[in-house]
C-alpha angles and dihedrals in degrees: 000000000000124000110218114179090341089310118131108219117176093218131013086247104113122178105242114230123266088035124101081328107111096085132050084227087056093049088043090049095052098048084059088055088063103257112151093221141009128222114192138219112294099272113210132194090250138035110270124188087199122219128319130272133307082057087151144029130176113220124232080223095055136273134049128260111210137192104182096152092220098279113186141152101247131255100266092064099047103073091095090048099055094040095056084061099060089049103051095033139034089205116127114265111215101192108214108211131173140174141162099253138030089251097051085050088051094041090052093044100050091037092058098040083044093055099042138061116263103266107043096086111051099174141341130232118209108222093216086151122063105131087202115054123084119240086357129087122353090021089070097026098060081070110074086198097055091039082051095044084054104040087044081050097054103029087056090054104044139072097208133079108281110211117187124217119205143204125246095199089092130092092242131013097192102091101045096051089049082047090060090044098047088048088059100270112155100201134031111204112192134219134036121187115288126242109268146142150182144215134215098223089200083067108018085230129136108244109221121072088238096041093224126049140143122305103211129161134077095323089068094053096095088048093050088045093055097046080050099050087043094045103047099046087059098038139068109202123070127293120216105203122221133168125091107352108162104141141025082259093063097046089050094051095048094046081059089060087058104268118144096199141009138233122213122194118138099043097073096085092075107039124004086195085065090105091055090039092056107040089047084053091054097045089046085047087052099047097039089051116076093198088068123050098174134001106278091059092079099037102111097000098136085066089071100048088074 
């Protein structure tokens, strides 16, 4: 058991969002699968279709590199969703929301906790962070005083925990993340996917709808290591890794860096079990080491080996 931002998980293996994450069957199905929370699809304050296919390639290098352009159902058509979790799981539920503006964030989050029962939501993450949707994500949240002006919004307006996702594709994430803190958020997860794309050299096209999309996967884990180390030496809340987890050995690792949880998404596509996979590799680490003797022993370690 691990508390993040007031929230029991049974173990520190969270669903990252975007991923399995659209239907209240698909959430249910992955906390079976052992993982400690659930984020959910990003939620808007409209229905979106999302870009064209190709919205997704796997690359023969590793990784995947996605352009899914935020498709959802809206917010006004997720309540069900949501509750059919809370009844089938007691697995914490992390709402992703996102929107263009502060007041579109705030309109989204009151909305949801209005039309469901306290409880449902346990937290919300602020997608601050999609490298592939126009006047959403990455394009806000490059700027700390517009990631501050949203998270202060929404943090001013709910009831429940506010963690804010951010964007690698900048030249430092620092200030940004001490932005969000400094707005009220409760939790930083970093990363987001990171800017990428591919061509197919028969045609000369590029080979994704949208031409551009996320690169995520195995080959972004150094990236997300390094946002975590740097992160959590300048702030003072807790950081929710996410980049490239695909074994016990990768979540360690991040939680040195100074990560409390982490986030799998990718991953998935090989194996849905990897929640379950994961969390058992770092119980059998800390019990096999004589230096930890619980999880937060090893949360922010490296720091020390300076």
């Amino acid at each position: 058991m691990i508390n993040i931002t007031g929230l029991k998980l049974k173990n520190p293996t969270i669903l990252a969002a975007g991923i399995m994450g659209t239907t209240g069957a698909s959430l249910i199905r992955i906390s079976k699968c052992g993982a400690g929370a659930l984020v959910t699809k990003s939620i808007g304050i409209s229905q979106k279709e999302g870009h064209k296919n190709p919205t997704m390639i796997q690359l023969e290098s590793g990784g995947y590199i996605n352009a899914m352009g935020l498709p959802n159902p809206s917010y006004h058509n997720f309540k069900a969703e949501i509750e059919k979790v809370e009844q089938n799981t007691d697995t914490p539920v992390i709402v992703s929301i996102f929107g263009g503006t502060a007041s579109e964030f705030v309109e989204i989050a009151t909305q949801l906790l209005k039309n469901t029962e306290k409880g449902v939501i346990d937290a919300f993450e602020l997608n601050v962070s999609c490298p592939h949707a126009e006047g959403y994500g990455s394009m806000i949240g490059c700027d700390p005083g517009a990631v501050g002006t949203i998270t202060a919004a929404v943090k001013d307006v709910v009831d429940v925990p506010v963690w804010v996702k951010l964007t690698p594709n900048v030249t430092d994430i620092v200030p940004i993340g001490r932005s969000a803190q400094e707005n009220g958020a409760d939790a930083i997860v970093a990363i987001n996917t990171v800017k990428g794309m591919a061509i197919d050299i028969s045609s000369g096209y590029p080979i994704l709808g949208n031409r551009f999309g996320g690169l995520s996967g195995p080959p972004v884990k150094p990236i997300a290591i390094k946002c975590i180390y740097d992160l959590y030496a300048a702030l003072d809340i807790p950081i929710i890794g996410a980049g490239g987890v695909s074994c016990w050995e990768d979540a360690v690792e991040m939680m040195m860096a100074g990560a409390s949880g982490v986030q799998i998404g990718s991953a998935v596509y090989d194996d849905i079990n990897i929640f379950s996979t994961v969390s058992k590799g770092i119980d059998q680490f800390i019990t096999e080491n004589d230096t930890y003797t619980k999880i937060e022993d090893i949360i922010g370690i490296a720091h020390t080996k300076l």
